[in-house]
N, C-alpha and C positions, 0 to 999 in steps of 0.2 A: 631557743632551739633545744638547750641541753631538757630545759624543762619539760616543754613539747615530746621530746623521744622519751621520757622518766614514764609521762603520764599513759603513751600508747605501748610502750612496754607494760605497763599495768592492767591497763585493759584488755592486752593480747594475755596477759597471765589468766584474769578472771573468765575470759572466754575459755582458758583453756583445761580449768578447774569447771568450770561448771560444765562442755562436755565431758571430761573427764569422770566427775560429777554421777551426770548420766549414765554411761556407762557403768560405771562400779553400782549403781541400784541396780539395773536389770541383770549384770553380774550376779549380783549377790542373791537376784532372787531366782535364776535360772539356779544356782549352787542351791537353793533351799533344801532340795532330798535327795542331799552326795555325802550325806552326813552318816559317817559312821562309826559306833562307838569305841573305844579301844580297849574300856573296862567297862565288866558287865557289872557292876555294884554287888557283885557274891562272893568272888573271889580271884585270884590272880592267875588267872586262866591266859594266854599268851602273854604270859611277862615272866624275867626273869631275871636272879641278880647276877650283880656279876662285882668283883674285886674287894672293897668291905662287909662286913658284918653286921650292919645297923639294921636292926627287926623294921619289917615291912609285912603289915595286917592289914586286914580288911574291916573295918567298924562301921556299923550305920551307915552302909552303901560309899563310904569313902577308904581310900588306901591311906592308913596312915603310915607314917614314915619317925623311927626315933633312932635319935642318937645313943651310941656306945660308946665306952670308952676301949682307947688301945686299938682303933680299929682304923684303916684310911677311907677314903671318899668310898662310897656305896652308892650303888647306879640299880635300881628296878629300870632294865630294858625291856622295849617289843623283842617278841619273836621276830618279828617280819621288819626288814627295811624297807625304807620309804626314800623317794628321791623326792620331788617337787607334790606340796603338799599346801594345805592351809590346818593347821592345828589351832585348837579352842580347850583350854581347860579353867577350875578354879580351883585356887589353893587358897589354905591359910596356916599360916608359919606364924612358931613362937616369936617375938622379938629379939634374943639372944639367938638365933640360929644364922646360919647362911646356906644356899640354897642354889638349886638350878634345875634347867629344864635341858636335856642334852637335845639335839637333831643332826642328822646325819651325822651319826656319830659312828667308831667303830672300836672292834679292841680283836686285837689279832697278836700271834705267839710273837712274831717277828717285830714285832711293837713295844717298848715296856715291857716285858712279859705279859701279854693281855692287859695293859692298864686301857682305861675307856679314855677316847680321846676325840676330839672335834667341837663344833660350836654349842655351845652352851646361852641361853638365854637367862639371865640372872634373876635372883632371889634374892633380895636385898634391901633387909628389915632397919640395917642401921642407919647411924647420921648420914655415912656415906650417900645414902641415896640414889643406887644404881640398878635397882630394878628394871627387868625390860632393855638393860643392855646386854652385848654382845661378847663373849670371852670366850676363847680356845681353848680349853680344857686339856692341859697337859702337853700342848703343843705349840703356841705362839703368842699364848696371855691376852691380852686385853684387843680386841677389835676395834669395840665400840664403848670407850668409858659414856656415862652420860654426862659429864664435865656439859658437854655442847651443846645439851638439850635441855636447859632448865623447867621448861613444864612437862618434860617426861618426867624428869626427878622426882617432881610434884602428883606424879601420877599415882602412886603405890599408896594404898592404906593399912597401915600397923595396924595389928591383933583384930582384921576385920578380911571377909573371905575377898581375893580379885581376883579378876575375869583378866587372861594371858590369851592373847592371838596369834601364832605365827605364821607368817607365809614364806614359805621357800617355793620359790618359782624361779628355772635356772638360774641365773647367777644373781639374785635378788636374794637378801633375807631381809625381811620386814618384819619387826615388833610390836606390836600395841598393849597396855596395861591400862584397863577398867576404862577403854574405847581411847584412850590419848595414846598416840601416835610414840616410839621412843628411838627405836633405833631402824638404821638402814643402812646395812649394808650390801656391796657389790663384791664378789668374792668368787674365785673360779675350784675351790682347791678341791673340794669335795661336795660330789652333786647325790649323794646317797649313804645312807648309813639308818644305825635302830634310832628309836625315840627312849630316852631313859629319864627317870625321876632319879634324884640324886637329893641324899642325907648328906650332910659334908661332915666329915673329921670334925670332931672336937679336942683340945687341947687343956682346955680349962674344965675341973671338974663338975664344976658347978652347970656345967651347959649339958652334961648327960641326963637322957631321958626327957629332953627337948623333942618337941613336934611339930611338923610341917601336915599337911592333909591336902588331899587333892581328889577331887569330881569330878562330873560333867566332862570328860576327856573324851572327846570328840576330832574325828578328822576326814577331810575332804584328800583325794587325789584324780580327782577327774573332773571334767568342763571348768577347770580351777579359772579363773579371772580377777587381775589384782583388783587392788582398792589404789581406791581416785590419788595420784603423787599428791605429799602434801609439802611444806618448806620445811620439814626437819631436814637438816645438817646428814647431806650422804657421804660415806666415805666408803670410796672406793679403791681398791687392792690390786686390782685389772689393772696394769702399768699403761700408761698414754690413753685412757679410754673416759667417754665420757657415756652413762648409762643415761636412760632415756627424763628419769628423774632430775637427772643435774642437768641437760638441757634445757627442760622445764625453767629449771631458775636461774637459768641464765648464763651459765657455766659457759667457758670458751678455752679450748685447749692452747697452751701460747708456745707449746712445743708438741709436735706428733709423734716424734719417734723415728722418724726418716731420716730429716732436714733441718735446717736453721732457719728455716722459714720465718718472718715477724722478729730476729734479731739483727743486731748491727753490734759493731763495736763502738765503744764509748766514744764519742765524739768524732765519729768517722761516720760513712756515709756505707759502704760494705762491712761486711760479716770477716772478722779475723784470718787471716790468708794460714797463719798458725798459731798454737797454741791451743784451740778444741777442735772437739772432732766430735762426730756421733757414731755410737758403736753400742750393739746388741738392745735398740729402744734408749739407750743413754744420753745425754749432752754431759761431755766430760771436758774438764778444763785440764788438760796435760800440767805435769810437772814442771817447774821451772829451777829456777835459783833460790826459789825463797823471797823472793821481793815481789814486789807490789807493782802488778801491770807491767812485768819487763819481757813479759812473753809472748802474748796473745792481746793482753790488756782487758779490759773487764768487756761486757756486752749487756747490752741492753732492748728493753723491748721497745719496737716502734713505735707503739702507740703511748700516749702518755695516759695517766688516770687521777681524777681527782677522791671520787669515794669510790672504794675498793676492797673486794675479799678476794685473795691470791693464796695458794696454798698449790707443796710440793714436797715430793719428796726427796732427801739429800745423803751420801755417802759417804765420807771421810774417808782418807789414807791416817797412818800415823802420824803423829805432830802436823797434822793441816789444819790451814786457817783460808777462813773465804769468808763470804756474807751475801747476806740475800738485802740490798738498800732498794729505798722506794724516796719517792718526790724526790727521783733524781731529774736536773734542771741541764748542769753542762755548762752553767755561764761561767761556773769558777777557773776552769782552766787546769787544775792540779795536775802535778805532771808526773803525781803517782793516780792513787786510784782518781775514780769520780765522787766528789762530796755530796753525802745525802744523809739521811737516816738508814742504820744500820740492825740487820737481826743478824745478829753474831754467830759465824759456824765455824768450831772449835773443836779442836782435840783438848778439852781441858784437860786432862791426866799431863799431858807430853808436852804443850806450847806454852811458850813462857807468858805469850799476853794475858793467860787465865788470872798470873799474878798481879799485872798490874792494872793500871785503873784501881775505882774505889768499890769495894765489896764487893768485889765479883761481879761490875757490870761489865766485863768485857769477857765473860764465858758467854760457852752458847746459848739461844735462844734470847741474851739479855741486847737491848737497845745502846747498842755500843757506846761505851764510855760514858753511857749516862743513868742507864737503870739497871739494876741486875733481874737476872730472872729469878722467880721462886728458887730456894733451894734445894726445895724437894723434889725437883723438875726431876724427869724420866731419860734417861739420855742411852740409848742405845750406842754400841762401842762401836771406834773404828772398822770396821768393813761388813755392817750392817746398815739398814734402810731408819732415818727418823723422818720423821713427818713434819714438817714446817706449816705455819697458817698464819698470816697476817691479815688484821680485819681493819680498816678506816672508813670510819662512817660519820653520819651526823654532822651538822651545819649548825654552829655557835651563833647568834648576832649581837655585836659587839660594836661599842659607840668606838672611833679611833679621833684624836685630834689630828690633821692635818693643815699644818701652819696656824693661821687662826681660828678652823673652821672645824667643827664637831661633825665627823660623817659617821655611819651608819653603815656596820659591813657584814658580811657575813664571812664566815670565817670556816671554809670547808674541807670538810676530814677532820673534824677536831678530836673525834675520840679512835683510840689507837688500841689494839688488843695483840700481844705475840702470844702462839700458839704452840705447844709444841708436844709430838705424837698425842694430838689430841685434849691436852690440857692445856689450860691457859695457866702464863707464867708470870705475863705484866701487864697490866694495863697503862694509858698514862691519858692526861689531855694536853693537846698540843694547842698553841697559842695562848697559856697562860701565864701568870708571875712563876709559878712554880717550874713550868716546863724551861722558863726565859733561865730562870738561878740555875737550874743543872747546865744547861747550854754555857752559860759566863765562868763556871768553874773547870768546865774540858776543854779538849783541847779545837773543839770546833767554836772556842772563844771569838777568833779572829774572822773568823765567815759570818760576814756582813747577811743576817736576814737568815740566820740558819735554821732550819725547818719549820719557815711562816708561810712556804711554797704550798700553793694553792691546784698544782698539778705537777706532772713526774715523770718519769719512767721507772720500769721496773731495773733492777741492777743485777745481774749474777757477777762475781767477784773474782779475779783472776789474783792471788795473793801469792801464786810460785806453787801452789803443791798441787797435787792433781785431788780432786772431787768429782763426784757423780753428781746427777741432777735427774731427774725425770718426773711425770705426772703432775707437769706443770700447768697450771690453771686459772683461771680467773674470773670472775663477772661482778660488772659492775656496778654500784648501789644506786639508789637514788638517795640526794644527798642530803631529802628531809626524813630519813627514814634513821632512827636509831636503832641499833642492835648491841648494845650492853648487853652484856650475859651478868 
């Protein structure tokens, strides 16, 4: 049966791509002549700078762009703003340089002093590899790392000209570089602003007198019509909302915003009588004692999951400790939390569990008490928003002895990924020698069959302090599908 729904979920996808499909050609070819230029190849006729100094000429019908020293970011803006738009240009940038394309962007006295600030579509020659992502320029940093999108990364070609597409159609920004798909995101903050090319700061001498160049700058705002959703990884910024893309692939919100709809308490059959509550779009676990399930007690979702991508966002108080566990079962009994596997949410600065455990697997983002996360991970500070992502996918088959007889199993969810504001921090595989040795050295030595559970429940963590929770999510994989990044 599970296979049967895997296979018509798949076919209900490719119906919905190939109209979709459709669609976006007769789109695109009704758009044919809304095309309009925004440089005339002579000269820099509606555009203008604004904040640094870096020389911006016209050569051989292209605008070029060089760095200076001593000067900060340099933005060549439109005269005119644009809200909902499809832009098409090409550039080619030195390899030492760094770069971007502003949209809705703006710069006002009451701002920085006129600094230019809004989303930013990146330029990005280095190893990093993030061309085609999404960054707030001067205002909320990273949107859209491409961490999540490994054949966008692959998209951009060094010291060779590429083709940039964007589409801003209400709360949609959509990216593509030299036709591959990179970023998507959902975002409400700002629905109009100039279009500017941007020379970035240099620091090192050696990078003055570096050059970016850009053509064919081209843009539509009328009978606009998106392109066909594809499965690039969307992140959305809309609190409890799901856009029409992530419904696509499958998305299912496991919290609205209202209600406690789809949870329960750990091992109880009703929703917490106290201890959370929901407030302002939240699920917030109230304040306790500081102990573990003496309040509310943890909750869980109703449904259980075997392969699964779950992803949310989470808020800390000072010195709080919670966790987001998954292949929670309930047969253990604990008469603190529920035993499962763990993504650790930590005030590392202030809680003392940061110190214990072994190398910092019991900070945030790491697989509690057993793997630590990167430690170059991103951790936004108590009473700000991080981004949580847990991915379990793929199905191992592995011969098992049972008594005297050699069976043949599979073994699902085997590979494991924590996420965190968009980077991945650990990966691991579950059900190996390797995964077995961290397990016999912690302290979930003593649980019989600890994380060889083949489904779960999702877990939010009542640990005594109070946390936010919201734009909680999920959909669920098929379980011969891998998704390694």
């Amino acid at each position: 049966m599970v296979k049967l729904n895997f296979l018509l979920f798949r076919n209900m996808k490719k119906l919905v791509m190939v109209s979709m499909l459709g669609l976006g050609f007769f789109g695109m070819q009704a758009q044919g002549n809304n095309w309009v230029d925004l440089f005339n190849g002579k000269d820099l006729s509606g555009w203008k700078q604004l904040n640094g100094h870096a020389k911006f000429t016209v050569v051989n019908g292209e605008i070029v762009g060089e760095t200076v020293a001593n000067t900060p970011n340099s933005f060549l803006t439109t005269e005119k703003s644009y809200g909902d738009f499809v832009l098409e240009l090409d550039l080619l940038v030195d390899s030492d340089m760094n770069s971007g394309i502003q949209i809705r962007s703006e710069s006002t006295p009451d701002y920085m002093d006129g600094r230019v600030h809004g989303y930013q579509c990146e330029v990005d020659p280095s190893p990093r590899a993030w061309s085609g992502g999404i960054y707030d320029e001067a205002r909320r940093g990273w949107l859209y790392p491409l961490d999540m999108n490994p054949k966008g990364r692959a998209a951009f070609r060094n010291e060779q000209w590429n083709h940039y597409r964007i589409e801003a159609i209400g709360n949609s920004i959509r990216t593509w570089v030299n036709g591959i798909p990179c970023a998507d995101l959902v975002d409400d903050m700002t629905h109009e602003g100039f279009i500017a090319l941007q020379v970035h700061a240099v620091s090192d001498p050696s990078h003055v007198g570096k050059q970016i160049r850009w053509k064919n700058i081209r843009i539509q705002t009328v009978d606009l019509v998106q392109s066909p959703w594809t499965m690039v990884p969307v992140v959305n910024l809309i609190p409890n909302n799901l856009s029409p893309e992530e419904r696509a692939q499958g998305w299912q919100l496991l919290f609205d915003g209202k209600t406690t709809n789809g949870w329960r308490g750990a091992g109880k059959v009703g929703f917490p009588a106290k201890g959370w509550k929901v407030e302002n779009g939240e699920l917030i676990v109230e304040e306790g004692n500081g102990g573990q399930s003496q309040n509310g007690g943890d909750i869980v979702t109703e449904g259980e999951y075997s392969t699964f991508e779950v992803q949310l966002d989470f808020k800390i108080t000072e010195g709080a400790n919670s966790g987001i566990k998954y292949f929670i079962t309930e047969k253990y009994g604990s008469k603190e939390s529920a035993i499962g596997l763990e993504y650790q949410v930590l005030d590392d600065e202030r809680h003392p569990d940061a110190k214990l455990g072994t190398d910092g697997n019991r900070t945030v983002s790491s697989l509690y008490d057993l793997i630590p996360a990167n430690k170059n991970k991103i951790v936004n500070k108590p009473g700000e928003w991080n981004h949580a992502r847990i991915v379990v996918s793929g199905t191992r088959h592995e011969e098992w002895l049972k008594g005297n007889n050699l069976e043949t199993i599979d073994f699902v969810g085997a590979h494991v990924e924590h996420w965190l504001n968009h980077r991945k921090v650990l990966q691991y595989e579950r059900g190996t020698q390797a995964f077995y040795a961290l397990v016999a050295r912690s302290k979930y030595a003593h649980w019989d069959g600890f994380g060889s559970w083949q489904s779960g429940h999702i877990l939010l963590q009542d640990h005594g302090n109070e946390v936010h929770f919201k734009s909680i999510k999920i959909r669920r994989l098929d379980p011969n599908q891998n998704l390694k990044n």
